[in-house]
PQR file of N, CA, C, O and H, with PARSE charges and radii, in Angstrom:
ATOM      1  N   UNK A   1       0.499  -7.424   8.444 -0.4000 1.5000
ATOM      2  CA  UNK A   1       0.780  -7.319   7.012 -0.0000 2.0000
ATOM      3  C   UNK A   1      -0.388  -7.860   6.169  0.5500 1.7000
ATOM      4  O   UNK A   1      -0.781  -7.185   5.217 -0.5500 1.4000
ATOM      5  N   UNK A   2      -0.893  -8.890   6.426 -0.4000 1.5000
ATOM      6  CA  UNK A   2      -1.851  -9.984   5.669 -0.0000 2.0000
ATOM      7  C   UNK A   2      -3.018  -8.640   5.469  0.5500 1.7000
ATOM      8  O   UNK A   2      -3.737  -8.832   4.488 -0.5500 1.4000
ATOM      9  H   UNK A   2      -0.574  -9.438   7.199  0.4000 1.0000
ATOM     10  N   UNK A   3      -3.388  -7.036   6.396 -0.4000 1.5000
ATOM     11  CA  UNK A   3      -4.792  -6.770   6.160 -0.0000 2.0000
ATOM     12  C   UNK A   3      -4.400  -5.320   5.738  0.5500 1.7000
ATOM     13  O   UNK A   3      -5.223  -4.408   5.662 -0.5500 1.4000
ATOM     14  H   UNK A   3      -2.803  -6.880   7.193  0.4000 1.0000
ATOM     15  N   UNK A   4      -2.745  -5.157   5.404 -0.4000 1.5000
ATOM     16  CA  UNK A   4      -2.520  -3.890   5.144 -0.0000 2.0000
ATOM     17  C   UNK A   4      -3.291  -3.322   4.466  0.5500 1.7000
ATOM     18  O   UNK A   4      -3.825  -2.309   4.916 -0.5500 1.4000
ATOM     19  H   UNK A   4      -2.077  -5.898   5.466  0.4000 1.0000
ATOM     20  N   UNK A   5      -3.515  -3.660   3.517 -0.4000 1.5000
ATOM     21  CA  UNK A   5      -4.524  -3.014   1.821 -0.0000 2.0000
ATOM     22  C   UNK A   5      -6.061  -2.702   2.605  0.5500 1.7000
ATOM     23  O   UNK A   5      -6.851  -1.805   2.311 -0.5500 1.4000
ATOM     24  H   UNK A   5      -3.081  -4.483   3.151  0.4000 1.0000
ATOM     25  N   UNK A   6      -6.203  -3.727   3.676 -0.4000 1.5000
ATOM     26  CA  UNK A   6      -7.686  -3.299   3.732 -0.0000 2.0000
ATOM     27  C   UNK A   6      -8.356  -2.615   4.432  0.5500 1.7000
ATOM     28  O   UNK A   6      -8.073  -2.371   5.605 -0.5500 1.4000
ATOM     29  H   UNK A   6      -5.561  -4.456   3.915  0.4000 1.0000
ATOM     30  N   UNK A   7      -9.601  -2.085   3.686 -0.4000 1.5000
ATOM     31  CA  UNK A   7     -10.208  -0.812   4.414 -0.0000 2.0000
ATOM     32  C   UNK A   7     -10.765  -0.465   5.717  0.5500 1.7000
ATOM     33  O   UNK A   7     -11.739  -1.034   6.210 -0.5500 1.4000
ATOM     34  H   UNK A   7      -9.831  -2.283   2.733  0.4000 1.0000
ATOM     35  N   UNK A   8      -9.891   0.813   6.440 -0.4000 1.5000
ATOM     36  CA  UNK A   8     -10.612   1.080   7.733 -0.0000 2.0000
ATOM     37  C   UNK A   8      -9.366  -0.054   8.636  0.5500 1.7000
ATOM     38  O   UNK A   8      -9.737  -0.368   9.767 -0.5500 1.4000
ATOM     39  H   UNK A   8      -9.100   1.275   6.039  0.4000 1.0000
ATOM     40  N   UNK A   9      -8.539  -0.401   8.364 -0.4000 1.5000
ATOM     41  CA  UNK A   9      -7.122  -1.182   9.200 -0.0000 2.0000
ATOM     42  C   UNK A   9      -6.401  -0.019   9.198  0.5500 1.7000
ATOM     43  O   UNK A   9      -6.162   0.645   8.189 -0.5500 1.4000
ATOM     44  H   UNK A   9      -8.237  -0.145   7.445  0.4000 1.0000
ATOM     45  N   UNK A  10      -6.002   0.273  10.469 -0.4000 1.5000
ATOM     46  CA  UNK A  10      -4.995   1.400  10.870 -0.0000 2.0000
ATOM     47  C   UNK A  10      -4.309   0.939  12.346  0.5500 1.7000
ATOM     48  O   UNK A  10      -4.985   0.130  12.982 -0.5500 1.4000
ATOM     49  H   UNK A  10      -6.196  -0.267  11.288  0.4000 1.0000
ATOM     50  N   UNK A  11      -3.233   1.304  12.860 -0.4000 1.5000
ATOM     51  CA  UNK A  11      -2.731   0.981  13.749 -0.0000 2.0000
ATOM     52  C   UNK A  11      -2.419   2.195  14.168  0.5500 1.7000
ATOM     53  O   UNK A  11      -1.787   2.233  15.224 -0.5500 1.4000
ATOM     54  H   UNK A  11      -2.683   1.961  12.344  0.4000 1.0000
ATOM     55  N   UNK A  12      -2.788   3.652  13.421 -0.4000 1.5000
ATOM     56  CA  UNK A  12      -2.095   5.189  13.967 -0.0000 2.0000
ATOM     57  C   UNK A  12      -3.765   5.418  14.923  0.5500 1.7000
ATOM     58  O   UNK A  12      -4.847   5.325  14.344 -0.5500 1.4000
ATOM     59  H   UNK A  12      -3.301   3.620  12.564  0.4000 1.0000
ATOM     60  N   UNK A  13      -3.683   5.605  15.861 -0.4000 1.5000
ATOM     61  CA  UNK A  13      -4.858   6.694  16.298 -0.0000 2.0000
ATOM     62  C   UNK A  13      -4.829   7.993  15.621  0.5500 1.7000
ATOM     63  O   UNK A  13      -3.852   8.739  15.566 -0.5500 1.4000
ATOM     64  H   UNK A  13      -2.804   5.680  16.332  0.4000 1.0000
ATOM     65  N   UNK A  14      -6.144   8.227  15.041 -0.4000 1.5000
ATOM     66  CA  UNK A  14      -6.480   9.257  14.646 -0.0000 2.0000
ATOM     67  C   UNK A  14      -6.767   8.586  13.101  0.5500 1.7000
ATOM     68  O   UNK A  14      -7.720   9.184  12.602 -0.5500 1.4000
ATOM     69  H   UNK A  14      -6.938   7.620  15.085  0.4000 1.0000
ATOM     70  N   UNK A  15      -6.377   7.807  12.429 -0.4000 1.5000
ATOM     71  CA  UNK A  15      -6.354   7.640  11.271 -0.0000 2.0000
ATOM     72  C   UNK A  15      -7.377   6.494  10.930  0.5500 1.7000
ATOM     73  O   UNK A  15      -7.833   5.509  11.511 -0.5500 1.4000
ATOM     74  H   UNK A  15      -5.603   7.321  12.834  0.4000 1.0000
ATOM     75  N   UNK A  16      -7.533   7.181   9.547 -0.4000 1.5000
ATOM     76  CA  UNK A  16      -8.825   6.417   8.873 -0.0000 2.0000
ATOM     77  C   UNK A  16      -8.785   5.141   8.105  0.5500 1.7000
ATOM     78  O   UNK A  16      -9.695   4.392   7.752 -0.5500 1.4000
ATOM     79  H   UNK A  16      -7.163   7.981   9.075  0.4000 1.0000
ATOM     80  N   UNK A  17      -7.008   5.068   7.875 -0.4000 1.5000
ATOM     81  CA  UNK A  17      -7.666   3.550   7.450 -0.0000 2.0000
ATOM     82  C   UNK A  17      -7.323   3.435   6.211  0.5500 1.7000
ATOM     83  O   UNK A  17      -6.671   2.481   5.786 -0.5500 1.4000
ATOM     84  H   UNK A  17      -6.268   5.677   8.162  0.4000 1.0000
ATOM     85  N   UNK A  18      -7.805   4.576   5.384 -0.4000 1.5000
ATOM     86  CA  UNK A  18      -8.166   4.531   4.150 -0.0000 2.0000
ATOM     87  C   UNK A  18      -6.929   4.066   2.887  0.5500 1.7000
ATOM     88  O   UNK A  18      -6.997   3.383   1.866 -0.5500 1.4000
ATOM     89  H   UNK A  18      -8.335   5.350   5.730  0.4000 1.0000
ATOM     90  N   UNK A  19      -5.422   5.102   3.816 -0.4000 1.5000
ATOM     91  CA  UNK A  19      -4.978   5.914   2.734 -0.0000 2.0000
ATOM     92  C   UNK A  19      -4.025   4.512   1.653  0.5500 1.7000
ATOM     93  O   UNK A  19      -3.959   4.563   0.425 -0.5500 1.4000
ATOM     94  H   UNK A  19      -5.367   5.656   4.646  0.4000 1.0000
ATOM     95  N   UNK A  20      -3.488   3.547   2.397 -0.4000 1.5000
ATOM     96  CA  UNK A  20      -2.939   2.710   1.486 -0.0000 2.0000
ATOM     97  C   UNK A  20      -4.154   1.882   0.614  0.5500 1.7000
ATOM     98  O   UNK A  20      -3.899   1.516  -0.533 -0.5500 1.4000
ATOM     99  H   UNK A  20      -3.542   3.506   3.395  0.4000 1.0000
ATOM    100  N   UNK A  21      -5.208   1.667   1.096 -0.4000 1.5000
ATOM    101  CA  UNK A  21      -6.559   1.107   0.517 -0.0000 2.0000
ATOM    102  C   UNK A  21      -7.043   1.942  -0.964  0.5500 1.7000
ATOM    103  O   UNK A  21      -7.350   1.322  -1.982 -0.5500 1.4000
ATOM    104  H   UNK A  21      -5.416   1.965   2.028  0.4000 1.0000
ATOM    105  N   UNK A  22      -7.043   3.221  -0.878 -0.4000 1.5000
ATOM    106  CA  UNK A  22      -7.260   4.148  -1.621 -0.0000 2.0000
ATOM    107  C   UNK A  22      -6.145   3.776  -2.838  0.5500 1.7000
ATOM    108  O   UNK A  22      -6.506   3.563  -3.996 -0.5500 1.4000
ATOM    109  H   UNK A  22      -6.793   3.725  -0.051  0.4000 1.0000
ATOM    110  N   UNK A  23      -4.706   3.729  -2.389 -0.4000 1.5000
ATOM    111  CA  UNK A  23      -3.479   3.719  -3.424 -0.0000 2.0000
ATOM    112  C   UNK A  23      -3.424   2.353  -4.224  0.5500 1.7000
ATOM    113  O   UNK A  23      -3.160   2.244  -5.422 -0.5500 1.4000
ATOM    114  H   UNK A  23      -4.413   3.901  -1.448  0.4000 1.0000
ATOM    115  N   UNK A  24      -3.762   1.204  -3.226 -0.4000 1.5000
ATOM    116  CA  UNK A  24      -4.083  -0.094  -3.928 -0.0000 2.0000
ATOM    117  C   UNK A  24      -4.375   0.667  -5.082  0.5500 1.7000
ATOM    118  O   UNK A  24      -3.682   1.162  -5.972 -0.5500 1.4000
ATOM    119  H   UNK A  24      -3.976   1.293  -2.253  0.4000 1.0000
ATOM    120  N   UNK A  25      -5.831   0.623  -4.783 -0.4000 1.5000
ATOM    121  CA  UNK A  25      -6.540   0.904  -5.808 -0.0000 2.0000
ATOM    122  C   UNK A  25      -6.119   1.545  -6.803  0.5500 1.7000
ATOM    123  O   UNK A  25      -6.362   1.415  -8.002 -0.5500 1.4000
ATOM    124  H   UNK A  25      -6.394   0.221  -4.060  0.4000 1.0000
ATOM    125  N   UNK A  26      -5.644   2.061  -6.395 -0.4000 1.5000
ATOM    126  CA  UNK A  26      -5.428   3.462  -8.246 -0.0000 2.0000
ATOM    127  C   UNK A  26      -4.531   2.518  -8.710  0.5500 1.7000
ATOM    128  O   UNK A  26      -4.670   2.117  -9.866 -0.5500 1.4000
ATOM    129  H   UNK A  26      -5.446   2.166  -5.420  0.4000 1.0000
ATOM    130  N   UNK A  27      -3.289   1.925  -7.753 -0.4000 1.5000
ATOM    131  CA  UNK A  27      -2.017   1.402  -8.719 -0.0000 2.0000
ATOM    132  C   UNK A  27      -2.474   0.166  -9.630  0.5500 1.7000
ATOM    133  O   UNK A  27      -1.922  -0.430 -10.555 -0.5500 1.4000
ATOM    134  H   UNK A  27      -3.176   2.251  -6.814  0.4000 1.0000
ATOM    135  N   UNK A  28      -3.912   0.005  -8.881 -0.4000 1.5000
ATOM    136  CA  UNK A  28      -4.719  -1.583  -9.737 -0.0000 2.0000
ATOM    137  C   UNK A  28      -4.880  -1.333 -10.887  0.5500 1.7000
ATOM    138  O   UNK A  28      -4.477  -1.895 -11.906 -0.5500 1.4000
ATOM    139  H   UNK A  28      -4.360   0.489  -8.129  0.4000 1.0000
ATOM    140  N   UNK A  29      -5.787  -0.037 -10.644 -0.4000 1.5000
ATOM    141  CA  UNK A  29      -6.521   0.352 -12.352 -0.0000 2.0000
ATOM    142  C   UNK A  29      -5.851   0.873 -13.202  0.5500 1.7000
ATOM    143  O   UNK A  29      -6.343   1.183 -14.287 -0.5500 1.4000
ATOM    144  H   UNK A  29      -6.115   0.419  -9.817  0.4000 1.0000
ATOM    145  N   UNK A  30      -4.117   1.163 -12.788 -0.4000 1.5000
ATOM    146  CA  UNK A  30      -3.603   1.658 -13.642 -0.0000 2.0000
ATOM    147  C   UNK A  30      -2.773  -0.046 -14.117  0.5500 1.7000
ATOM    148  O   UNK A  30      -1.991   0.198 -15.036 -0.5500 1.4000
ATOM    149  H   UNK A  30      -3.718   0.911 -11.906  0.4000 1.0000
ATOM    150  N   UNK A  31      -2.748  -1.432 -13.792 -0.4000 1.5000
ATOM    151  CA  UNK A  31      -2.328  -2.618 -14.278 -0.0000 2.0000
ATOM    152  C   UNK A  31      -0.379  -2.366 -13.588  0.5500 1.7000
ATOM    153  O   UNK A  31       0.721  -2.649 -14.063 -0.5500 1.4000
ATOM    154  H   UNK A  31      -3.383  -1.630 -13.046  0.4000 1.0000
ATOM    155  N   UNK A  32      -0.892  -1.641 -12.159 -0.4000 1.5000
ATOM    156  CA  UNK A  32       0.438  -1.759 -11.593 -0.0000 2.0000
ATOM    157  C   UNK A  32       0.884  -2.570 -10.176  0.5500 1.7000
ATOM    158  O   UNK A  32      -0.008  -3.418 -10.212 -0.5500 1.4000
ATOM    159  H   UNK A  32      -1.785  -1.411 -11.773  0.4000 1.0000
ATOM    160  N   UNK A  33       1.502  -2.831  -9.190 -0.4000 1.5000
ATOM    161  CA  UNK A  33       1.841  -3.362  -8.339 -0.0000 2.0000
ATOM    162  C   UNK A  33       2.550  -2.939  -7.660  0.5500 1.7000
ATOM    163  O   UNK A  33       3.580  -2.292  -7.853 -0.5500 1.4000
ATOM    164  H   UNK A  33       2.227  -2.143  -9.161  0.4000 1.0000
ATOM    165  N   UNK A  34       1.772  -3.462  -6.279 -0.4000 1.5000
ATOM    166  CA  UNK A  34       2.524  -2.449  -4.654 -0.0000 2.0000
ATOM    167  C   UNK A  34       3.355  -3.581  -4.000  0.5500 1.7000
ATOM    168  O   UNK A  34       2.857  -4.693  -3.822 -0.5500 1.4000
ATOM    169  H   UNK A  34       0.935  -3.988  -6.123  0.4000 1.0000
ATOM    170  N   UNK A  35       4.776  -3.251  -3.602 -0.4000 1.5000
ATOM    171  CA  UNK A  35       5.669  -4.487  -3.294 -0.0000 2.0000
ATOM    172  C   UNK A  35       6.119  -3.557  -1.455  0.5500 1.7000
ATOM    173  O   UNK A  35       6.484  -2.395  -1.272 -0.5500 1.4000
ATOM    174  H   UNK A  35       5.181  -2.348  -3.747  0.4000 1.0000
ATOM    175  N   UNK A  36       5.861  -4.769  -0.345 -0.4000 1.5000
ATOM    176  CA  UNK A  36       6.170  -3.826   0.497 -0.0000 2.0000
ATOM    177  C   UNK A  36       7.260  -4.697   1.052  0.5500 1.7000
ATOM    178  O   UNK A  36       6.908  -5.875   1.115 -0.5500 1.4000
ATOM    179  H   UNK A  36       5.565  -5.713  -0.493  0.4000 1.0000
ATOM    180  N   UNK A  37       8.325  -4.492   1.421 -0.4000 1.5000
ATOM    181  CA  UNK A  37       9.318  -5.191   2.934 -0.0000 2.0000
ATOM    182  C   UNK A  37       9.530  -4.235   3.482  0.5500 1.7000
ATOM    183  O   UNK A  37       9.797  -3.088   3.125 -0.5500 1.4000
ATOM    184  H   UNK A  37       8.611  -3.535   1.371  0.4000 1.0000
ATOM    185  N   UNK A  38       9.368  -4.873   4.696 -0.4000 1.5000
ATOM    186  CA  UNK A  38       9.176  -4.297   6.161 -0.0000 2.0000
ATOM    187  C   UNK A  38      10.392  -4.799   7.339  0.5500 1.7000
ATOM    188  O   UNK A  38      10.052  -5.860   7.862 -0.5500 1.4000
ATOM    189  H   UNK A  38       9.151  -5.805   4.986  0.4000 1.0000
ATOM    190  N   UNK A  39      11.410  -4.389   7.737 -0.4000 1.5000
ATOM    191  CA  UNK A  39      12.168  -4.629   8.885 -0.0000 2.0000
ATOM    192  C   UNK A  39      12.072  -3.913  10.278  0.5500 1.7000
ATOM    193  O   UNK A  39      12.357  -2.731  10.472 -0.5500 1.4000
ATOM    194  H   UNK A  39      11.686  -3.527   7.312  0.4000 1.0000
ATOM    195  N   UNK A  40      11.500  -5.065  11.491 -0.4000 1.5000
ATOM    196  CA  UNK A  40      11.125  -4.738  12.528 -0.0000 2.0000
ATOM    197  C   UNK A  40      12.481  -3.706  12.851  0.5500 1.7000
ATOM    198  O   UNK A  40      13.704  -3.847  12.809 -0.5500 1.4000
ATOM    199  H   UNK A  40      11.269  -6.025  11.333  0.4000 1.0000
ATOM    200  N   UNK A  41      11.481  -2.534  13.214 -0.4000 1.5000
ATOM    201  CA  UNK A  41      12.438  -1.779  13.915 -0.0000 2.0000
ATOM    202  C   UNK A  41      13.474  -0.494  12.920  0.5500 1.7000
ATOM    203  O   UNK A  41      14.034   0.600  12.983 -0.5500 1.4000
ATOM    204  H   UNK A  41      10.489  -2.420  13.248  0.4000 1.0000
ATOM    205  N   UNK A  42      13.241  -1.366  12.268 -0.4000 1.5000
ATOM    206  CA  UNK A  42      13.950  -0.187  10.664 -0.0000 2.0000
ATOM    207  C   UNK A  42      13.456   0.698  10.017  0.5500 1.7000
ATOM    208  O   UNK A  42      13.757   1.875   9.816 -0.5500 1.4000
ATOM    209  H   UNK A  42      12.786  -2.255  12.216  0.4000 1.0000
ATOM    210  N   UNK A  43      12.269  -0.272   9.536 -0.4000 1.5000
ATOM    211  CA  UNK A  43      11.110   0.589   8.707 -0.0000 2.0000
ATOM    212  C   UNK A  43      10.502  -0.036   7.574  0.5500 1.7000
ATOM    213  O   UNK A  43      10.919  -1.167   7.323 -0.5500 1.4000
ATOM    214  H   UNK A  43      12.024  -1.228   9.699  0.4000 1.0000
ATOM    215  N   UNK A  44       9.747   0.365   6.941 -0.4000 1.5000
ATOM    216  CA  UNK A  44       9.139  -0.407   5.427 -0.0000 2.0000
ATOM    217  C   UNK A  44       9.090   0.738   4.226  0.5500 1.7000
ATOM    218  O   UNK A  44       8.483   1.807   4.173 -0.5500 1.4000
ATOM    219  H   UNK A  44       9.408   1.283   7.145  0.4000 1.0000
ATOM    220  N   UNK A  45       9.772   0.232   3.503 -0.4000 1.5000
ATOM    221  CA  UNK A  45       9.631   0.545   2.081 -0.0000 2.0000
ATOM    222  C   UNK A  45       8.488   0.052   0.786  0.5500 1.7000
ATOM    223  O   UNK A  45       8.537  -1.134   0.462 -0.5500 1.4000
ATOM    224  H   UNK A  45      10.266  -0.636   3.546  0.4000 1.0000
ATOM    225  N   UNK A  46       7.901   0.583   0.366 -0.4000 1.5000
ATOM    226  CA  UNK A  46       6.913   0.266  -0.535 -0.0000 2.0000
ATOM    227  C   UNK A  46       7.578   0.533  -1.806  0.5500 1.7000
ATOM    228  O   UNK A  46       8.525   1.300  -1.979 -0.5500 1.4000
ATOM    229  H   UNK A  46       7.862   1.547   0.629  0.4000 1.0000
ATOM    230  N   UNK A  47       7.184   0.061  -2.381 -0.4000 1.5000
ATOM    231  CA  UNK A  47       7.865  -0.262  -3.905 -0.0000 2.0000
ATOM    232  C   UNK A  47       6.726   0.266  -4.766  0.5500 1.7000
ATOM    233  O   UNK A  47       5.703  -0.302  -4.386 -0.5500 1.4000
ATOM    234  H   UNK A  47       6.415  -0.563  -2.241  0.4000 1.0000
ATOM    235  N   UNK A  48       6.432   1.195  -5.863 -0.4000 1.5000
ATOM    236  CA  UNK A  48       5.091   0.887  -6.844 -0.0000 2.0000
ATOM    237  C   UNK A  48       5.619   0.734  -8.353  0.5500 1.7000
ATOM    238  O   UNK A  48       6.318   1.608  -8.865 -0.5500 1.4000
ATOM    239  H   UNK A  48       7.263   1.657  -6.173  0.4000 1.0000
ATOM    240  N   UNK A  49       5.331  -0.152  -8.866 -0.4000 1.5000
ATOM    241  CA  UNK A  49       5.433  -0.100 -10.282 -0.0000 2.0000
ATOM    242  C   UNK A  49       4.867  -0.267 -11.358  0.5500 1.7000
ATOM    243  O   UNK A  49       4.326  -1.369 -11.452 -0.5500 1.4000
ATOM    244  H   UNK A  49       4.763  -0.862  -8.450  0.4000 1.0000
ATOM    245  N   UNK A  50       4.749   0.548 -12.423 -0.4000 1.5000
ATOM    246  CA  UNK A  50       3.610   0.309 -13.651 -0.0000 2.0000
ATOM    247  C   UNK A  50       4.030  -0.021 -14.416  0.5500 1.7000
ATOM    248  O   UNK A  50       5.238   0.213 -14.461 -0.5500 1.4000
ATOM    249  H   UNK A  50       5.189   1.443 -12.346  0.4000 1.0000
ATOM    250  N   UNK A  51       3.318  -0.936 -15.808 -0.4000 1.5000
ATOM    251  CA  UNK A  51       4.069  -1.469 -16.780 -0.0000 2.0000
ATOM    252  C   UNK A  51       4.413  -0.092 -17.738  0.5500 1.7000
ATOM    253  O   UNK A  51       3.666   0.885 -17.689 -0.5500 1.4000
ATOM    254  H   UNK A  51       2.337  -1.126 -15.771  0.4000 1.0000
ATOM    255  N   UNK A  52       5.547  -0.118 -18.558 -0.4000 1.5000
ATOM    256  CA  UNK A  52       5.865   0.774 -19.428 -0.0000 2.0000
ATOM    257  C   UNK A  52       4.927   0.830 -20.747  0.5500 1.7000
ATOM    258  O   UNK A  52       4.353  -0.090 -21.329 -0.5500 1.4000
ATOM    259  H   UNK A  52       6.154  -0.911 -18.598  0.4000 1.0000
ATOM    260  N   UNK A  53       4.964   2.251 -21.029 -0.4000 1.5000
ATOM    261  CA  UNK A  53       3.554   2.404 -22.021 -0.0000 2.0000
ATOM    262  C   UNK A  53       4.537   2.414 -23.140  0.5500 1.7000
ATOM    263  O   UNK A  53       5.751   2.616 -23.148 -0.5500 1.4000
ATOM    264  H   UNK A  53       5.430   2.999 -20.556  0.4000 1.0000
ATOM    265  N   UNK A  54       3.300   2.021 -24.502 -0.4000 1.5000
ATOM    266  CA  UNK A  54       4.062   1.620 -25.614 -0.0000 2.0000
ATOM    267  C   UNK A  54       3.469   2.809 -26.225  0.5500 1.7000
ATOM    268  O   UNK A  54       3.746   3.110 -27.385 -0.5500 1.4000
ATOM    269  H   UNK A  54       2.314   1.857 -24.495  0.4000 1.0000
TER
END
């Protein structure tokens, strides 16, 4: 969990790494936040949320 966000960390073979690193990002520059819980064996849900525009 601690290196999810970061780039080129993958645990799929075949995969680059990138794609939650990439989403950070955008949800940053848009002044939003990525919330994840994770239950062994269940699954993980990611949460994203942006502040409401005025």
């Amino acid at each position: 969990m601690h290196r999810l966000f970061d780039p080129f960390s993958t645990s799929k073979h075949g995969g680059s790494g990138l794609g939650l690193f990439v989403t950070y990002g955008i949800v940053q520059s848009h002044s939003g936040k990525i919330d994840v819980e994770t239950h062994a064996g269940k699954g993980t849900v990611f949460t994203i949320t942006f502040p409401a525009s005025h």
